[in-house]
N, C-alpha and C positions, 0 to 999 in steps of 0.2 A: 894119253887119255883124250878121249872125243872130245870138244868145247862142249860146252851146255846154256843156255840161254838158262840165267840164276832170275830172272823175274823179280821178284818183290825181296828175296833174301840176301840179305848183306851181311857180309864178314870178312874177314881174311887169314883167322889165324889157322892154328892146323888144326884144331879141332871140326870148324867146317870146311877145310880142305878136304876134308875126309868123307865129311856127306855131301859134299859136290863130286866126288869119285863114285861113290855107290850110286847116287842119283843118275849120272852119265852113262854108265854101266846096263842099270835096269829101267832107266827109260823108253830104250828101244823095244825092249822085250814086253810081252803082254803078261808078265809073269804079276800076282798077286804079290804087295807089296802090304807088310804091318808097320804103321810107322808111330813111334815107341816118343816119348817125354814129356818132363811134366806140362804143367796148363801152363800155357804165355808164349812156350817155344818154337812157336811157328809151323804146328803137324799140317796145318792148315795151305799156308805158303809150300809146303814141301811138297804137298802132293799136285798141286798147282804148277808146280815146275816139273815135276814130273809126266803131265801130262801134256804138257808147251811141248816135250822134247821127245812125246811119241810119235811113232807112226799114224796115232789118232788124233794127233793136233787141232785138226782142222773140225774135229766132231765136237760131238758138247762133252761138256766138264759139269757133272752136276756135284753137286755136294746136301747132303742132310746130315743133319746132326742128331744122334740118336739117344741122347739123354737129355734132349731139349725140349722133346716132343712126349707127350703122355699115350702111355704104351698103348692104351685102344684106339687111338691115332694113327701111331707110328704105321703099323699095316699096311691101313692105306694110301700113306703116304710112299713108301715105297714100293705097293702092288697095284694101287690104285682101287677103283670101284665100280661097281654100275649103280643106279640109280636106281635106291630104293635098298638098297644092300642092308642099310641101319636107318636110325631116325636120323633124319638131318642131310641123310644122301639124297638131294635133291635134283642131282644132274652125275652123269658119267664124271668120271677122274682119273685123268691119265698118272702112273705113280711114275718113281724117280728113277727104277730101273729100266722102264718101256723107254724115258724121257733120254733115257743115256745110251740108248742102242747106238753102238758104232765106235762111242766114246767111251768116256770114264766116268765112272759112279764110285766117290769117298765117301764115305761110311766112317764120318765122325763119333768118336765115343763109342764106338762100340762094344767096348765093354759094358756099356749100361744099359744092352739087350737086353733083353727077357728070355728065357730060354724057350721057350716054345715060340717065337719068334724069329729065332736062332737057326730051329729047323730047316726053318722055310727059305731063310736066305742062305742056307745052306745046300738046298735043292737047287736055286737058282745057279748059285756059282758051281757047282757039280756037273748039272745039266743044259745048263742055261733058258730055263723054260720054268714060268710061273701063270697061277691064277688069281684074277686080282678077286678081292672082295667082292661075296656075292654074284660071281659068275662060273662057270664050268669052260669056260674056254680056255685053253693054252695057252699064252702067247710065249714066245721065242724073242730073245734077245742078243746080241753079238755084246757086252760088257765090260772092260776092266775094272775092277776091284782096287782101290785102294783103301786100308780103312788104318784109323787112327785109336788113338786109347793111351791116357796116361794113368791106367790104372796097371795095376800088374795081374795081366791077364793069365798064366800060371800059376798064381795064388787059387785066382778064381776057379778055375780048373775044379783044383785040388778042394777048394768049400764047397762043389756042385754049383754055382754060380752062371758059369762058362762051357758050355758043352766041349769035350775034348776033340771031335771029331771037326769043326770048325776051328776049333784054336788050331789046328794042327791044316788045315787047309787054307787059314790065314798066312800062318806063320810061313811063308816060301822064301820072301827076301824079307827079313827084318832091315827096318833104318832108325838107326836111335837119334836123337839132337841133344844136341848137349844143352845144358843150361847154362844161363850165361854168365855163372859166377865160376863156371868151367874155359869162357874165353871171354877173357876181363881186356886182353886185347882188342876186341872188338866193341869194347861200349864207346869209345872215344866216334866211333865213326858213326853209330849208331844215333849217338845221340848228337852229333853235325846232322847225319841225313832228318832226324825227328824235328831238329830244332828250323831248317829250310822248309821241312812239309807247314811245320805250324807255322812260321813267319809269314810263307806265301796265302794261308788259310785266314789269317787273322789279321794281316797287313799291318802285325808287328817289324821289329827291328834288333830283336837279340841277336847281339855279336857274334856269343860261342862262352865259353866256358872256361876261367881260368885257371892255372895248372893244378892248384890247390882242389878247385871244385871235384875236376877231374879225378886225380886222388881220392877222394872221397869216394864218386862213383866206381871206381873201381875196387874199394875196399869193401861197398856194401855187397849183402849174400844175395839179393834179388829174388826173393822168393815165387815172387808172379813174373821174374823172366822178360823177356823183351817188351810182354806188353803193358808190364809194371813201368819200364824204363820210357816207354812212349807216353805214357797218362802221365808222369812226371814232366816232360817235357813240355807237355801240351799245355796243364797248369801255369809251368811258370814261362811259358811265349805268353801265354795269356795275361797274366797278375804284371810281370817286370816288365815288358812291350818293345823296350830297348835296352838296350848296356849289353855290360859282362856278365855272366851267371856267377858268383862268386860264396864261398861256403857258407857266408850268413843266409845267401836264399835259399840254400837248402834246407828241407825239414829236418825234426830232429830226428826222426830215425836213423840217416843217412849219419850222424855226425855219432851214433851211436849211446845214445844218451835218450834220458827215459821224455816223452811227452807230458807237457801239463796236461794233467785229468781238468773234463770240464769242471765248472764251477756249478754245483746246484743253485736251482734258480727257486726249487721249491723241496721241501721235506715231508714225508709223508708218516705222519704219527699214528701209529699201531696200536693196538688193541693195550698190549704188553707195555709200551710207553717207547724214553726212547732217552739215550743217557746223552745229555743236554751238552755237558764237557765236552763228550768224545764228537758230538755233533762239532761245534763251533772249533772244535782243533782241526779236523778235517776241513771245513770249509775254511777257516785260516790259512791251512798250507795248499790248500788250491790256489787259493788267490795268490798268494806268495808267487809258486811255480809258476805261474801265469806270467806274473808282472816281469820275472827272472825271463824266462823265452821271449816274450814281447822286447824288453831290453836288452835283449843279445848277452843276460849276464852281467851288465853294466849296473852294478848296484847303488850307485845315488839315480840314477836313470829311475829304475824297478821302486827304489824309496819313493820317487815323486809321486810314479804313480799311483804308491797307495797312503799318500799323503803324510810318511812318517821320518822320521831322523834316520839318517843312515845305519850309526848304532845300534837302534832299536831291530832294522830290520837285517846287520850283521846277526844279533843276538835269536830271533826269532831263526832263520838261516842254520845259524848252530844245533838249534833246539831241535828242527826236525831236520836235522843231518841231510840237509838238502847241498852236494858237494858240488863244485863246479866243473862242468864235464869237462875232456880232454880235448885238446883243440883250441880252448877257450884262450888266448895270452893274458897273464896274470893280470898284468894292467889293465884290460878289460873288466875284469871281475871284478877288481879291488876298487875301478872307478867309483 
């Protein structure tokens, strides 16, 4: 296998072993690549590497994102305008595909096309030839196509969502990513490189992360993916500044156990009224949960803060079957 200049994405296990092979492979070629996972997984860096490792290296790389932009927009953002096209076109506009002639144009999200929309960059990559807004002229472009989507664009299809005849001119090299509760190998390094970007950004000093913590991050499911795993880090380079990352400073998600609900600060009395009981039990066991997470579960800690006898807030504890998550060592809890 060819080397490949990996840019921005980092990993090692064999799950991106594999999309470092496909990537190597269809780099060189001009062939339309669909590149497939959910939000957080990097479609973005993917095709970014992909273009480092073409033959069109050296051209532009544009990127637009196509469910970011509001659809009487979008147009002209990728065909461009002339002036005077609509209210508001007050000067020519060169679009994203003229802007990538030579090079690569990603087409983020594109499943959150429009389908008459669809048409038309469907004519481009067909023929290579579009009209921007408001003009009759042709213009001709030389373009690679990569486009992303973590919708399941075969569902779409099938609801009329998705016109078939571009799904199907898309779809030439598919590249999936895997999610990273699929290469749990790879968080350890991930969150070393996240944790050096933040420290040199914020001219913190966190160490790294103890084995325990570690464990943790590898048992949690990741649902927003790497760039979940990066906004965690960045927080706590930010809040801890130095030390170890060790399991108390992780949130409680991560430890699997349920989050204190905020506390109301205010109640808002309806028409209907409002059962006065059920009020003050609820705001009781907030405050409760609160005091339990702020004190790491250390329950004369959690008593002080809410000014009562240990017993009292054993007792209350029982009442609303508030149990003490796993993880926790007993002597902690029972402090």
């Amino acid at each position: 296998m060819p080397e490949i200049k990996t840019g921005d994405i980092i990993g090692e296990s064999d799950a991106m072993a594999e999309v470092y092979r496909i990537i190597a492979k269809v780099a060189p070629a001009d062939s339309t690549v669909l590149i497939n996972g959910e939000t957080g997984t990097g479609k973005g860096l993917a095709a970014r590497v992909i273009h480092a490792n073409s033959r069109r290296s050296q051209n532009p790389f544009i990127a637009i994102n196509c469910g970011a932009i509001p659809e009487n927009l979008l147009e002209s953002e990728l065909f461009g305008h002339l002036r005077g096209a609509f209210t508001g076109a007050t000067a020519n506009k060169t679009g994203k595909f003229e802007l990538a002639d030579g090079g690569t144009l990603f087409l983020d999200e594109i499943g959150d096309m429009s389908p008459d929309l669809q048409v038309k960059v469907l004519r481009v990559i067909e023929e290579g030839e579009f009209e921007p807004v408001g003009g009759n002229q042709t213009i001709r472009v030389d373009v690679r196509i990569l486009a992303a989507t973590h919708r399941d664009l075969e569902a779409r299809v099938a609801a009329g969502l998705f016109r078939e005849d571009l799904y199907y001119r898309l779809y030439v090299i598919p590249l999936e990513l895997p999610p990273l509760r699929r290469r749990t190998e790879d968080i350890p390094i991930l969150a070393d490189h996240f944790l050096n970007l933040f420290n040199a950004k914020c001219g913190s000093n966190v160490l790294g992360f103890t084995p325990e913590a570690l464990a943790l991050l590898a048992a949690y499911r990741w649902p927003g993916n790497i760039r979940e795993l990066r906004n965690l880090v960045e927080r706590l380079v930010v809040l801890q500044q130095e030390g170890m990352v060790d399991v108390d400073d992780l949130p409680a998600r991560l430890h699997g156990r349920p989050q204190a609900p905020p506390v109301p600060t205010e109640i808002a009395l309806s028409d209907e009224g409002i059962s006065l009981n059920s009020a003050v039990t609820e705001f009781e066991k907030a405050l409760i949960l609160q005091s339990l997470e702020k004190a790491k579960w250390v329950k004369n800690k959690a008593a002080k803060l809410l000014h009562l006898n240990r017993t009292t807030l054993v007792e209350k504890i029982k009442r609303y079957q508030l149990e003490t998550p796993e993880g926790i060592p007993d002597g902690a809890s029972n402090g």
